[in-house]
Backbone bond lengths (Angstrom), bond angles and torsions (degrees), N, CA, C in turn:
res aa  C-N    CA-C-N  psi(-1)  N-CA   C-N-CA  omega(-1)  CA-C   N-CA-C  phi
1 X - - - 1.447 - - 1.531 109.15 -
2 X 1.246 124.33 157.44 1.309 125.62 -164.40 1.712 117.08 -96.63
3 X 1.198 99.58 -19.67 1.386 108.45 172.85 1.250 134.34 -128.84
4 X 1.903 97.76 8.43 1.303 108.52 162.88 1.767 127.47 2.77
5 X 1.842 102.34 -77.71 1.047 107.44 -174.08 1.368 123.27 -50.06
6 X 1.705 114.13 -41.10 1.156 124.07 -140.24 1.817 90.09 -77.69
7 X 1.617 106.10 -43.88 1.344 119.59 177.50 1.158 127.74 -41.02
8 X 1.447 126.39 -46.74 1.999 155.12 152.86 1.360 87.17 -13.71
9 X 1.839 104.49 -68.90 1.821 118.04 -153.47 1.670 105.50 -52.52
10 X 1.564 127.14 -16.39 1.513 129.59 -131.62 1.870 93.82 -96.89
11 X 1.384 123.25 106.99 1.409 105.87 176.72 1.860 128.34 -53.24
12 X 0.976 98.05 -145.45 2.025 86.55 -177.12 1.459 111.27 -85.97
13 X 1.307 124.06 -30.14 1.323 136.85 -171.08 1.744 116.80 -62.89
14 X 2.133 92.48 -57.76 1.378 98.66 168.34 1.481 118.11 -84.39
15 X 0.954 116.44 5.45 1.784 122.29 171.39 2.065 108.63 -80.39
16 X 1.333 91.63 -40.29 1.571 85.59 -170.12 1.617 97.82 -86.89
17 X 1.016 123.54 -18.69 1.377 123.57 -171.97 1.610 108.03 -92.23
18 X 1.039 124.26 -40.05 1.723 120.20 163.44 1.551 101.11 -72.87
19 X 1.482 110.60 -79.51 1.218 95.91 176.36 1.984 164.49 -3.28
20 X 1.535 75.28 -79.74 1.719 116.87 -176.13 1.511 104.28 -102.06
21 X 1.148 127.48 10.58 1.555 122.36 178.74 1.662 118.23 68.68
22 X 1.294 115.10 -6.07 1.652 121.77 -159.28 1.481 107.82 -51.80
23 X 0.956 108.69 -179.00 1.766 121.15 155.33 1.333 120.94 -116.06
24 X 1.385 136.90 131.73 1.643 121.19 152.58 1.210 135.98 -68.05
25 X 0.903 129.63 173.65 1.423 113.97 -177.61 1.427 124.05 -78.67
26 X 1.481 108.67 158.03 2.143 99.19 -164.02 1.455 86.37 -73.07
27 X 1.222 115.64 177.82 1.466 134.54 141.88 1.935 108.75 89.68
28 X 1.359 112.78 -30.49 1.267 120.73 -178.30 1.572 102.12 -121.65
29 X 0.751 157.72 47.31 1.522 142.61 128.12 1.269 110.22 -80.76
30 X 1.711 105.81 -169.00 1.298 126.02 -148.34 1.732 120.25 -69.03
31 X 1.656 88.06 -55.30 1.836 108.01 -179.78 1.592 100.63 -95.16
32 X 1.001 147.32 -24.05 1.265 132.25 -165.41 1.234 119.03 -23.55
33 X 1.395 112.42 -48.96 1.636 125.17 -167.14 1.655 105.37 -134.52
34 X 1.464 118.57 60.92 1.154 126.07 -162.20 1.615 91.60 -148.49
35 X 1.313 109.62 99.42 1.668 126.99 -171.45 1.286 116.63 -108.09
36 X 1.729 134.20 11.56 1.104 130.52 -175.11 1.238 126.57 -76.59
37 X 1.174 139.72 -165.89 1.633 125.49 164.60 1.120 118.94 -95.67
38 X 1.225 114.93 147.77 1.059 110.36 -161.46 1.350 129.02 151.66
39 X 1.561 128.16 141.53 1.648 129.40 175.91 1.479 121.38 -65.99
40 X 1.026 114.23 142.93 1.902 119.39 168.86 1.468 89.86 -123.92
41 X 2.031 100.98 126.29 1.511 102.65 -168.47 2.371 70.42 -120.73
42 X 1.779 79.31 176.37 1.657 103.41 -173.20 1.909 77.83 -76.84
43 X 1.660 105.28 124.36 1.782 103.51 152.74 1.492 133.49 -56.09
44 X 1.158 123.19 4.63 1.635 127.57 -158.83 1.272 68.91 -115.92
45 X 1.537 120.98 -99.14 1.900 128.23 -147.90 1.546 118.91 -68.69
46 X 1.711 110.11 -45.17 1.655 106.18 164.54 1.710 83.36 126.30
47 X 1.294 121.00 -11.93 1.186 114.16 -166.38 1.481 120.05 -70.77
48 X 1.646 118.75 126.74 1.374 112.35 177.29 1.361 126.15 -45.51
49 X 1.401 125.08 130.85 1.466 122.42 -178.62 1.278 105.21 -126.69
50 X 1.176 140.67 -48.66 1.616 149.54 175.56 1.122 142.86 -118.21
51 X 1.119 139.79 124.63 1.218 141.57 168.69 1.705 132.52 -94.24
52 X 1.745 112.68 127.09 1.165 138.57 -173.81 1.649 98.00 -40.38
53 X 1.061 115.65 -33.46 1.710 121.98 -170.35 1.754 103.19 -88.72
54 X 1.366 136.09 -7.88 1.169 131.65 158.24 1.615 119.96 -116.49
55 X 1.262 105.20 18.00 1.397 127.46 167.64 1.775 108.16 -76.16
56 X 1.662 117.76 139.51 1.043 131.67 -169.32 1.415 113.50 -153.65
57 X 1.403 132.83 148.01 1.660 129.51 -174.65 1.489 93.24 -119.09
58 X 1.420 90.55 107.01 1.909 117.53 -170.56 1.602 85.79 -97.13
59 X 1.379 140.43 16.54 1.637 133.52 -172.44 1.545 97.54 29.29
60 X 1.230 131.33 43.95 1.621 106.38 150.63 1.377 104.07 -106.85
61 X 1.170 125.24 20.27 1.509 99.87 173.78 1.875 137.77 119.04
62 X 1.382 71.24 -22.70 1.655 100.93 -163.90 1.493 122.61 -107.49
63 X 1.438 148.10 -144.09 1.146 138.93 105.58 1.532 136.24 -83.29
64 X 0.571 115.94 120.50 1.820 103.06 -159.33 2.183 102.57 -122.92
65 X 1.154 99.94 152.44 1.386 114.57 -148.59 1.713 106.67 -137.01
66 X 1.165 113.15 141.35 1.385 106.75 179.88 1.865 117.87 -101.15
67 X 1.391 103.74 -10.58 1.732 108.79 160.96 1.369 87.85 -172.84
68 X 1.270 104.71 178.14 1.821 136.21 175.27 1.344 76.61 -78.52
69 X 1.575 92.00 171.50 1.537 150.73 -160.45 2.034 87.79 -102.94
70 X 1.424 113.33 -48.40 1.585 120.14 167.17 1.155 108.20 -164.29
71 X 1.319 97.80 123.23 1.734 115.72 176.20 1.241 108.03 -30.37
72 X 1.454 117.50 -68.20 1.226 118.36 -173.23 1.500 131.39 -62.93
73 X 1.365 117.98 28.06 1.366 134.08 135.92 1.127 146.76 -115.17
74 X 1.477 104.51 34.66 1.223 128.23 173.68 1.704 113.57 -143.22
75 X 1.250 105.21 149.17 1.403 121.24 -165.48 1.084 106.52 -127.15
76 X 1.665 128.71 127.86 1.605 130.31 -169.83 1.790 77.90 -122.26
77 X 1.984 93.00 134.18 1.727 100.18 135.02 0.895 105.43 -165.61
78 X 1.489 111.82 168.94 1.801 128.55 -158.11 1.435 80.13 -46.99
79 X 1.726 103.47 174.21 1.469 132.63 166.07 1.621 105.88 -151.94
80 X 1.026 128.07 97.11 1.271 116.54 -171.10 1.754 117.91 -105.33
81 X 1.420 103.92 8.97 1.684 137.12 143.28 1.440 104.13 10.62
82 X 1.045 123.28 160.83 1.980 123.27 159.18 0.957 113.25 35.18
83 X 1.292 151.42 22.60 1.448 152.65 151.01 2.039 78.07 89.87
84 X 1.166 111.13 60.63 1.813 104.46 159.38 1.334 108.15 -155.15
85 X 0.956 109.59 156.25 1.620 132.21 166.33 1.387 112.39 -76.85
86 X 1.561 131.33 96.67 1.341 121.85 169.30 1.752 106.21 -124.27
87 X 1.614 105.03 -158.93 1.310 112.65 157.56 1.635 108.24 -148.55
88 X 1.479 108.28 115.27 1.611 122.89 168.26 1.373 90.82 -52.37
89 X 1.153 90.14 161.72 1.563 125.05 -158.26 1.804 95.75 -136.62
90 X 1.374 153.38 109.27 1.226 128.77 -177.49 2.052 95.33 -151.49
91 X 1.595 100.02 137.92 1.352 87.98 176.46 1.665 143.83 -42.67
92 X 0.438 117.41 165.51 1.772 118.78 158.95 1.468 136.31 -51.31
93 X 1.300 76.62 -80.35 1.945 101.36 176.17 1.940 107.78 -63.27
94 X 1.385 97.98 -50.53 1.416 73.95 -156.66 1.975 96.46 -128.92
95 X 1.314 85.47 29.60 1.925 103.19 168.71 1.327 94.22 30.76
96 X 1.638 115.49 76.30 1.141 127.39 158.62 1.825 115.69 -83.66
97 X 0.919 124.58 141.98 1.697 109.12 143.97 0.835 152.52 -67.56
98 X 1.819 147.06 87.17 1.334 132.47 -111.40 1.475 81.97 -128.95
99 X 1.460 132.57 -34.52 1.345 110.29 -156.06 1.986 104.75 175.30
100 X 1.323 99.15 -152.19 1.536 114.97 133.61 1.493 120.18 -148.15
101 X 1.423 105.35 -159.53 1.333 110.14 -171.98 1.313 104.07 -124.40
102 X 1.328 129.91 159.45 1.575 112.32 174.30 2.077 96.38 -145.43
103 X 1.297 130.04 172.87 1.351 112.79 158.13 1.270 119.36 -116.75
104 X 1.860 123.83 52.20 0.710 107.26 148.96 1.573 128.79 -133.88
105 X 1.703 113.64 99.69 1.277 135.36 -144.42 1.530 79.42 -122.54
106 X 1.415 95.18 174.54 1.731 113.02 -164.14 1.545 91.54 -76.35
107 X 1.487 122.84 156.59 1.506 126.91 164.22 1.101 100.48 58.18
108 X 1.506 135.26 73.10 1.277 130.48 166.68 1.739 103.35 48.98
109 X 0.849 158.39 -6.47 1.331 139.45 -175.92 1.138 128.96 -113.10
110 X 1.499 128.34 176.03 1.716 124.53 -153.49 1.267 111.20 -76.67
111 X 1.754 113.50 159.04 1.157 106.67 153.74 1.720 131.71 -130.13
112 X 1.028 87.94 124.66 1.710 92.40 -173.47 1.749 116.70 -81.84
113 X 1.138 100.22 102.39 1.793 114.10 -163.36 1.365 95.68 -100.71
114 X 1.452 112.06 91.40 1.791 138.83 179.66 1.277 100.38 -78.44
115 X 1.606 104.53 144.31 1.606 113.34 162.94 1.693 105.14 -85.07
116 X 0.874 137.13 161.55 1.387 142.87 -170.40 1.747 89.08 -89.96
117 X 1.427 105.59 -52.95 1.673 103.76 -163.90 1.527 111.93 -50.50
118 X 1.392 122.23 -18.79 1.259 146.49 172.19 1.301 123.86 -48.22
119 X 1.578 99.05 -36.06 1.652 111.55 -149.42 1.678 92.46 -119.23
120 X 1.690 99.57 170.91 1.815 105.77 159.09 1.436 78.31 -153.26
121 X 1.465 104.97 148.11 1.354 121.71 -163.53 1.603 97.00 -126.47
122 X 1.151 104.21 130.02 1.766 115.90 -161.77 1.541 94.40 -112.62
123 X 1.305 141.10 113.81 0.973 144.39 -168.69 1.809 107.02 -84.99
124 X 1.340 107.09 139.80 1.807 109.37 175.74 1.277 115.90 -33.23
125 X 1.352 121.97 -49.60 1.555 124.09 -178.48 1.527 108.62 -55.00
126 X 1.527 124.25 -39.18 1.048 151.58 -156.16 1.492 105.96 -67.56
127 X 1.677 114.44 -51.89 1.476 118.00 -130.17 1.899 99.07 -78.21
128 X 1.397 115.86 -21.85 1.586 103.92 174.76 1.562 104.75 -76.55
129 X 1.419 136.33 -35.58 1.748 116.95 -167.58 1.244 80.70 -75.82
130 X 1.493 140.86 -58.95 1.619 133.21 -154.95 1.772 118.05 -42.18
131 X 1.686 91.16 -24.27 2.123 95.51 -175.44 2.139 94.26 106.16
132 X 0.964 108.89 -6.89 1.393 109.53 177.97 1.182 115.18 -86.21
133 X 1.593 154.22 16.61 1.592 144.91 -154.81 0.962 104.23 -79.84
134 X 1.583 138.24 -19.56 1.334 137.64 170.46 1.713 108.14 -51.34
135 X 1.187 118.88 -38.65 1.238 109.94 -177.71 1.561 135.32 -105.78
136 X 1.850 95.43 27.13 1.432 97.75 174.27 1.620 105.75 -101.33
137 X 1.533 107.76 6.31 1.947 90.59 153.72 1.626 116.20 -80.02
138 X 0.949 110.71 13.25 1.290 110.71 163.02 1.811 127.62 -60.39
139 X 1.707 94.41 -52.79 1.186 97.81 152.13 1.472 150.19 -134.60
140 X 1.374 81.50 66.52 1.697 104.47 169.27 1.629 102.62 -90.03
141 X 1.479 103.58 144.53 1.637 113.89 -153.38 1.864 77.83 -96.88
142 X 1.677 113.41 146.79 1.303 104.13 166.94 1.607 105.55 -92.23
143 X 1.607 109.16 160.33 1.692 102.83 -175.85 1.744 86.00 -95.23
144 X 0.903 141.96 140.82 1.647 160.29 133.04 1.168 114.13 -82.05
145 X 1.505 110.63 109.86 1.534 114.07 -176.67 1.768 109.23 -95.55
């Protein structure tokens, strides 16, 4: 397995929730209410998935997101789970379980309702020692004269 190791490191919460498909609970996890700048990478592979700047408090509970950081690390398929119609949301690289998706996000657009146990959130100050510096032009303010 490819992430064996990384998986070992994962306590019970983010084990059943990448893992086992689970959910955590709304309202008390990690990022719910955690607005700084900053990346949310997949906890198993390290891979960037979100950004603090398309982050939004949809009050369900969760962290919720209006797209990836790049599509192409994320994987949508039906879930037809709990007697509902959704779409899992699960990484790329290392087919984590991140969430789902739903469409109703602010301004017509999506929302990606993340488990926190899912995520590790690399703060702006953070992102050059972390191996991330590519993504602190993210938030560099442009000057417009």
């Amino acid at each position: 397995m490819k992430y064996e190791k990384e998986i070992k490191k994962l306590n019970q919460i983010q084990y059943d929730v990448t893992q086992k498909n689970k959910t955590e609970s709304p309202f008390s996890n990690q990022y719910d209410q955690e607005f700084n700048d900053g990346i949310y990478v997949d906890i198993v592979s390290g891979k960037p998935l979100f950004s603090s700047l398309d982050k939004f408090d949809a009050h369900c509970g969760w962290p919720s997101f209006i797209k990836p950081l790049d599509e192409n690390e994320i994987t949508k398929k039906d879930d037809l789970t709990h007697n509902m119609i959704r779409t899992e949301v699960r990484s790329t690289d290392a087919n984590s379980h991140l969430g789902h998706v739903f469409d109703d996000g602010p301004n017509g657009n999506l929302r990606y309702c993340i488990n926190s146990a899912s995520l590790k959130f690399i703060k702006k100050e953070d992102l050059k020692k972390e191996g991330y510096k590519e993504y602190l032009k993210l938030f560099k303010k442009s000057h417009l004269l």
